[in-house]
N, C-alpha and C positions, 0 to 999 in steps of 0.2 A: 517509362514510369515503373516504380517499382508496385512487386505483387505482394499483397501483405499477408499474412494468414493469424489470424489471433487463433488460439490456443484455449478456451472456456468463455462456456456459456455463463460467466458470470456478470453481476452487475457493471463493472468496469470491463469485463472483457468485450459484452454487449454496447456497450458506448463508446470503446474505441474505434469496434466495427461499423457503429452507423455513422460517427461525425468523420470517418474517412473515406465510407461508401459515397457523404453526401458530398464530397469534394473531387467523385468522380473516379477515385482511385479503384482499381481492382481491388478485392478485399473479402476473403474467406473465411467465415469460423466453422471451427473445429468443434464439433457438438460429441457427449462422450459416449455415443451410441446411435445406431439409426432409428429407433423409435423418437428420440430427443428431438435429431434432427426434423425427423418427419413434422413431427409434431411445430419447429418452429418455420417450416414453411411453410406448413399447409394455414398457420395463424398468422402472419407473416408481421408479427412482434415474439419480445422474451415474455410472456403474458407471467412467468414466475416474478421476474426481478422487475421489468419496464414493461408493464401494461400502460399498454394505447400510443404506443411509441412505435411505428413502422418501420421497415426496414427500407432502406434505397435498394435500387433495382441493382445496383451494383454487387451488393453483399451476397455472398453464396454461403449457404450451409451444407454442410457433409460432415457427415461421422468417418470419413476415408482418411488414415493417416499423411498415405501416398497422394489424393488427391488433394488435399490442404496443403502439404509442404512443397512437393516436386519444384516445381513452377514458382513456389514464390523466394522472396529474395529476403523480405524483412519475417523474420516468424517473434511475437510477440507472446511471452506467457503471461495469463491473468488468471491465474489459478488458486487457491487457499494455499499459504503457505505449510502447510500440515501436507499436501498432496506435491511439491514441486517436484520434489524428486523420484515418485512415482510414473508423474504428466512424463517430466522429461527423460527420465532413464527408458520407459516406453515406445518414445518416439523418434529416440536416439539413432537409430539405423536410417529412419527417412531424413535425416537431417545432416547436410553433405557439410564439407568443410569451408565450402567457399560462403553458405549461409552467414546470415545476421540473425543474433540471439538476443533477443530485448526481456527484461524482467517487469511487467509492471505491478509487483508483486509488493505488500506492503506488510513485512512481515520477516520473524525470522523461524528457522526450522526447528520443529519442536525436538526438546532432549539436545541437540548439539546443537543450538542457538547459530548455524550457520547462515551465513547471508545468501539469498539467493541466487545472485550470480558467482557466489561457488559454489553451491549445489548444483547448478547449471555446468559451472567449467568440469566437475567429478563425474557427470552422466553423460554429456554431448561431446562429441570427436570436432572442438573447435578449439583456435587456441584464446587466450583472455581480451586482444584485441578484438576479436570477433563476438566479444557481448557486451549488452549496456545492459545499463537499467532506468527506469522509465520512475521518475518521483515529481513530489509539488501539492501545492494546493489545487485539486481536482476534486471537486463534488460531482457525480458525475451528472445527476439530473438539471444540474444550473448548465452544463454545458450542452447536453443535450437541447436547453431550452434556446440554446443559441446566444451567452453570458461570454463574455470576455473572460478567458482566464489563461493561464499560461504554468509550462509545467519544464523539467529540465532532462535531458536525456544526456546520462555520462558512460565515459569510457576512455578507460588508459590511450586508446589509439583514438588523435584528433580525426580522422580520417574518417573513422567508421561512425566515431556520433555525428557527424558535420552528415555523410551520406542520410544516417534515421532523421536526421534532424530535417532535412532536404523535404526528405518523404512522408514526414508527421506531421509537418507544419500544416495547422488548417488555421480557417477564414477566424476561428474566436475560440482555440488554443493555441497561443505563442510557443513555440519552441525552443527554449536554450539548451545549449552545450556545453559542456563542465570535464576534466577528467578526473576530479575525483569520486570514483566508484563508491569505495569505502564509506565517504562522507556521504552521500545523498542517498545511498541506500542505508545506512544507519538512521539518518533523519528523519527518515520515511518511514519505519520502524517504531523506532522511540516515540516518536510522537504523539502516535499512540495511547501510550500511556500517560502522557500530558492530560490526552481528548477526555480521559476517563478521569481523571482528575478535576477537570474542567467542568464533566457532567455532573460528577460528584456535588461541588463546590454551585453549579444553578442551580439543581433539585433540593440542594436546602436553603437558596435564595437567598447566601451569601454576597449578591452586588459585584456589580465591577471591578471594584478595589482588589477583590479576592480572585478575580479572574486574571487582572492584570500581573499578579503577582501568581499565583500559579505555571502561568506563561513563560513570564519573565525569569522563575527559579527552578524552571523544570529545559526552556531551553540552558540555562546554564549545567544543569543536570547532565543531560543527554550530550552536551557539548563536549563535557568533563568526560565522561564515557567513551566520547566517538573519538574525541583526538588521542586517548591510548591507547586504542586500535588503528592507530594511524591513520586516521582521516583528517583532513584540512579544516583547521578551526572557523575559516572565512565560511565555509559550505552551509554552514547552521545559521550565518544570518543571511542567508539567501532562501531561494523559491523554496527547495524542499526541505529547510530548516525551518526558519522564521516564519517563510509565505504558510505552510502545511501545519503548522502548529498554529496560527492566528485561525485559520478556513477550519480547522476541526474543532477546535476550542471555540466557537463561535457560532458554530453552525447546527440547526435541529436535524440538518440532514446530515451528519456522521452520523454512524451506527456507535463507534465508542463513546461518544458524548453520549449519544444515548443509553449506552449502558449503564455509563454514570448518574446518570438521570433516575433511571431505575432502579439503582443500587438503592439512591438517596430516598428513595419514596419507602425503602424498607424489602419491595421483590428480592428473592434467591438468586444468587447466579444462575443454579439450574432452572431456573422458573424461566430466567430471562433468558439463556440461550436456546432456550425449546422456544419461545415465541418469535426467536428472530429467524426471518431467511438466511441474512446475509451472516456471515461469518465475523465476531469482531475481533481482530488481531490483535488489540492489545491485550487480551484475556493469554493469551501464550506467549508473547512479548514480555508483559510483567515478568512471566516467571523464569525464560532465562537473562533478563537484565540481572536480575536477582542473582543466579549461578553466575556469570560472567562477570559482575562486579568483587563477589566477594574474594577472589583469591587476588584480586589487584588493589585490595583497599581502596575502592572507589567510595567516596560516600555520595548515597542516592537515596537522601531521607524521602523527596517525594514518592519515589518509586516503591520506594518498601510500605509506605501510605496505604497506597496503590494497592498492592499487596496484602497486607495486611485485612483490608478489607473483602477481597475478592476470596482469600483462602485460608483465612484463620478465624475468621468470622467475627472480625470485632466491626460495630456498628460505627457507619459513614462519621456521624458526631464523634463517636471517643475518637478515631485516628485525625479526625483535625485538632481535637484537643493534643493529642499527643504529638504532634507534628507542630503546632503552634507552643507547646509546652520546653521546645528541645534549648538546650542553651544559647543566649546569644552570639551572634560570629557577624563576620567580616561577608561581605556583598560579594568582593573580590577572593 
């Protein structure tokens, strides 16, 4: 049986460690300090992110590089994409060649809009077979509550997502295999910015019709995007396309939906990301979609929407006006 070690104490990082602790696996987080740690053994939940959520006897904490990684086989990062290349350039030395590098990181890097498994491939001595990345429709507190859901783990080499796949699979999240990297760690990403769109679009009580169509015009968006970065056009009407953009756009429990939510009540961004714990990734996402489309003449009216709202400060209302305003076109 393989040893897993996730990589942050964060909300998803803490929920991949408990639903694989409770399936028995060996399974260690990586906390970013011994006080951290101390602190989440001696309570023995994340009392920051999952208060009243215990840990299985299985799950080991340590702030020890060398103890966390040595011994295990799958090392998983769930880290803010702002910090990936920090986590991993740092830990790089404990992290041998024969390892597995998984991203469950939903995000791209700020300023050089790289995707995280190559900020991973540029920091760790492994070659591009030896990392996935971990994407899907994942809330994490519906599966902690023990919810059916399922998520997809890709990688250029069938081999090594077929092995994480082996090793991730639990009793109620499914685990599929995919090798395009590109595509499902882009969907993962963008989506994002759908979520915030979506929130947008409930907090001023817009209806269905305007969700569905949000949905519908932003996967085609992010589509349009992901396939001239060479990603697979089928990958966006799957798990961590189509599934990830329905479960955020849909769900009170995204934090980007709930940004949008917030936007639409009138709150500051700054207001809102001082209230929130978690981190929401579409806020750095928006802005390099934004860089990363315009020298390829992408059009991404949702996205610049998106935008437009979060960092020019025009009010939720006018940018639907002006996004509902734009000339007529073609679906196709």
């Amino acid at each position: 049986m393989a040893r897993i070690a996730i990589i942050g104490t964060t909300t998803w990082g803490t929920t991949l460690g408990i639903i694989n602790a409770r399936e028995n696996r060996e399974v260690v987080l990586l906390a970013r300090t011994s006080s951290e740690a101390s602190e989440l053994q001696t309570e023995n939940e994340n009392r920051r992110f999952l208060p009243g959520v215990p840990f299985p006897k299985t799950m080991n904490i340590t702030s020890s590089p060398k103890d966390a990684i040595e011994n295990s086989d799958l090392i998983i990062f769930a880290v803010p994409a702002a910090s990936m290349r920090e986590n991993s350039s740092q830990l790089s030395s404990a992290i041998s060649c024969e390892k597995i590098a998984i991203s469950a990181t939903k995000g791209l890097e700020p300023k050089t809009g790289k995707r995280m498994t190559a900020v991973l491939l540029e920091e760790l001595d492994l070659t591009g077979n030896r990392i996935c990345v971990m994407s899907g429709p994942n809330l994490a507190k519906e599966i902690l509550a023990g919810k059916p859901s399922s998520t997809v783990i890709a990688s250029t080499d069938r081999t090594t997502a077929t092995y994480a796949q082996t090793h991730l699979n639990s009793s109620n999240l499914r685990v599929y295999t995919n090798r395009d990297v590109i595509g499902v760690e882009l969907a993962g990403a963008l989506k994002n910015v759908v979520a915030i769109a979506a929130g947008i679009s409930d907090g001023l009580g817009f209806g269905d019709n305007a969700k569905a169509s949000i949905i519908t015009r932003g996967l085609a968006e992010i589509s349009r995007l992901g396939v001239s970065l060479g990603a697979d056009p089928a990958t966006f009407a799957g798990l961590a396309g189509m599934g990830d953009v329905i479960a955020t756009c849909s769900s009170n429990l995204s934090r980007n939906n709930s940004l949008g939510r917030m936007l639409a009540s009138g709150m500051s961004l700054n207001d809102i990301t001082s209230s929130m714990e978690n981190i929401a990734e579409g806020i750095g996402t928006t802005q390099e979609i934004v860089q990363m489309a315009k020298p390829m003449n992408i059009d991404i009216p949702l996205t610049k929407s998106v935008y437009s709202v979060l960092f020019d400060g025009v009010a939720p209302l006018e940018a639907v006006a002006n996004l509902m305003g734009r000339s007529p076109t073609s679906e196709i």
